[in-house]
Each structure stands twice: as C-alpha cells, then as structure tokens.
C-alpha positions as CSV (number, residue, x, y, z in Angstrom):
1,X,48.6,-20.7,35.7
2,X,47.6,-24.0,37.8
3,X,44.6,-26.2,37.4
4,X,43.8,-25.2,41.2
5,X,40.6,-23.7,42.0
6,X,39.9,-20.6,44.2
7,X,37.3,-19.9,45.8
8,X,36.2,-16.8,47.6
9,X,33.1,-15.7,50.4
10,X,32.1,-12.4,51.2
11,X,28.8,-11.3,53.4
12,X,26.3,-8.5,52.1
13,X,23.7,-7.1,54.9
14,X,21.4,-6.7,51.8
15,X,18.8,-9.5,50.3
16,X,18.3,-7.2,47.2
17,X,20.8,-7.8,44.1
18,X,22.0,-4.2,43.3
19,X,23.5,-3.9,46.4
20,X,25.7,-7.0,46.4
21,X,28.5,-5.2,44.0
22,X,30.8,-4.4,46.9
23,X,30.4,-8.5,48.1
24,X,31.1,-9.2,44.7
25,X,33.6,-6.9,43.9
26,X,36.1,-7.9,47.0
27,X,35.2,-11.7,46.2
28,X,36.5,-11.5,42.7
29,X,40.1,-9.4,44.5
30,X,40.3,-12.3,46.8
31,X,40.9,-15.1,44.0
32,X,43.2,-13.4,42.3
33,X,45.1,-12.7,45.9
34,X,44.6,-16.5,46.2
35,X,46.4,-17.4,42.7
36,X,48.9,-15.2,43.8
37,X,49.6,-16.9,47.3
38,X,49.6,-20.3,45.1
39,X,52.8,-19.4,42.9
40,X,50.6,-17.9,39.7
41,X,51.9,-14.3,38.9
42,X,48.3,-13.3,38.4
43,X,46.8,-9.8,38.2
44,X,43.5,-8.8,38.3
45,X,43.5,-8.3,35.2
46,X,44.1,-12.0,34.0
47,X,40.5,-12.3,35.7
48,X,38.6,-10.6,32.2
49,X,37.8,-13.0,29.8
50,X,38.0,-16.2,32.4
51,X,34.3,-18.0,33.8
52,X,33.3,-16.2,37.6
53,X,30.8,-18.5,39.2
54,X,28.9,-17.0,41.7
55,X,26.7,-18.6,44.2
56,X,24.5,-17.0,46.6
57,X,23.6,-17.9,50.0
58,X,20.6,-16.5,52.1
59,X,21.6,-15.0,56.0
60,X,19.9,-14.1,58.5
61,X,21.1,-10.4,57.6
62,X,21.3,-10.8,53.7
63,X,23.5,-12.9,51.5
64,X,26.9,-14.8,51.7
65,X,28.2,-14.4,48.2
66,X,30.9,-16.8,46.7
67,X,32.5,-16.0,43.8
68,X,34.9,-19.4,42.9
69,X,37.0,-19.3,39.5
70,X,39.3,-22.2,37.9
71,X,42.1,-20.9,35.9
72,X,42.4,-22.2,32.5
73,X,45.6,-23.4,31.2
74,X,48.1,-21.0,29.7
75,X,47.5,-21.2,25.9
76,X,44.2,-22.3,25.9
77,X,41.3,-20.7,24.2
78,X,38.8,-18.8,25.5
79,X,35.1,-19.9,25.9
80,X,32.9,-19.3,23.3
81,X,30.9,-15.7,24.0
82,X,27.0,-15.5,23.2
83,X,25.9,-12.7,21.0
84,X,23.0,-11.1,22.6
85,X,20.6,-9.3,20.9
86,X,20.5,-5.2,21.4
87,X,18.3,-4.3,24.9
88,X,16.2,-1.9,23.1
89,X,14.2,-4.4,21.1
90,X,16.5,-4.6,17.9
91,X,16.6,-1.0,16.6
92,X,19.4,-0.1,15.5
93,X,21.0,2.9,15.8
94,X,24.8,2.3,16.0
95,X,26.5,-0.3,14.0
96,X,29.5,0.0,16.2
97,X,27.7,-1.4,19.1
98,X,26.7,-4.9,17.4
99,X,30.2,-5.9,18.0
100,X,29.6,-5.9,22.3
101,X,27.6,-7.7,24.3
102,X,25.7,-6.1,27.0
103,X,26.9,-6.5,30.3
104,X,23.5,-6.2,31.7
105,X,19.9,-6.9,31.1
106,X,19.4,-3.2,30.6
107,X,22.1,-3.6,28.1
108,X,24.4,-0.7,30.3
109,X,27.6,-1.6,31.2
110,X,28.3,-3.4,34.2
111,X,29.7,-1.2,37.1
112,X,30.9,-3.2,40.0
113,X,31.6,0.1,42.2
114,X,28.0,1.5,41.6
115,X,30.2,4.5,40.8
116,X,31.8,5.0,44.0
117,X,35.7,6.3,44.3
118,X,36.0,4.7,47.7
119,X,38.4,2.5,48.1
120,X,37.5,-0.8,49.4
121,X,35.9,-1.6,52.9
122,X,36.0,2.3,53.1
C-alpha cells in the first residue's frame, strides 16, 4: 500500500440520508480504482476494516458526497473497534450477537445497495 490519500466525489439529487447509498456506494469503488491507478494491487475488498471518511456537501439539487480514505501501511494494526451496546435496549436474546457491532443505529446491517441487484449507474 502507499501513504497516498484518495479521495472521491459523487452527486446525490436527494437532501435526505437514506437515499445517498448509491453516492456512497460508487465513492467508496472510485478509491479503490484510484489505489489501483497509483501502483497498489488493491481490491475492494482491502477497503473493510480501513477508516472511510465521508463528508457531505449541500447542492442546489441535494448533496455532493466525498468519501476520502488513507491506506494504512502494510503490517500495521487495525484501529481499535467500539463495542456498542445491543439496539434494543440491552435485552438479550442471542449471545452470538454480542460479538458484532451494529452497523446501524437500528442495529440492522448496513446495506449500501438498499437491496437493489442493479448494477451501478443502471
């Protein structure tokens, strides 16, 4: 990897957050097509695990999102994670899950296609 950092802008016609996923989504594609251009034999997924920073910028039609990423060095640790505590209040009904964190604030799983099967732009 390089100490380089990539950085990424993509419009959304949307000011409401749920619909800036596909913004987002082609963002995050971008950096790692960036790394690649640079000489790093990086995949998308080399991309879990590393810090996204995302900054949003208000349009005249939505939101300019900018998703920027610095690679860490190859050997070197990953961040620390934060336990979160279980969405539901702290019942708890599966031991299994403690070991995740939520991806969300509804504690769900994050899906960056919304679901969709389409392919990108489509």
């Amino acid at each position: 990897m390089t100490d380089r950092k990539f950085s990424a802008t993509e419009e959304s016609t949307s000011k409401h957050p749920q619909d800036w996923g596909r913004a987002m989504a082609v963002a995050i594609c971008r950096l790692a097509e960036m790394a690649r251009e640079a000489g790093d034999p990086v995949h998308h997924e080399a991309l879990i695990g590393e810090d996204l920073h995302l900054f949003v910028e208000d349009t005249a039609d939505g939101v300019s999102i900018t998703m920027s990423w610095t690679p860490r060095e190859q050997g070197a640790s990953p961040p620390a994670t934060i336990a979160l505590p279980p969405a539901d209040g702290g019942a708890d009904d599966d031991a299994d899950d403690d070991a995740e964190t939520p991806h969300s604030a509804s504690g769900q799983r994050f899906d960056p296609t919304g679901g969709s099967t389409a392919g990108v732009g489509q």
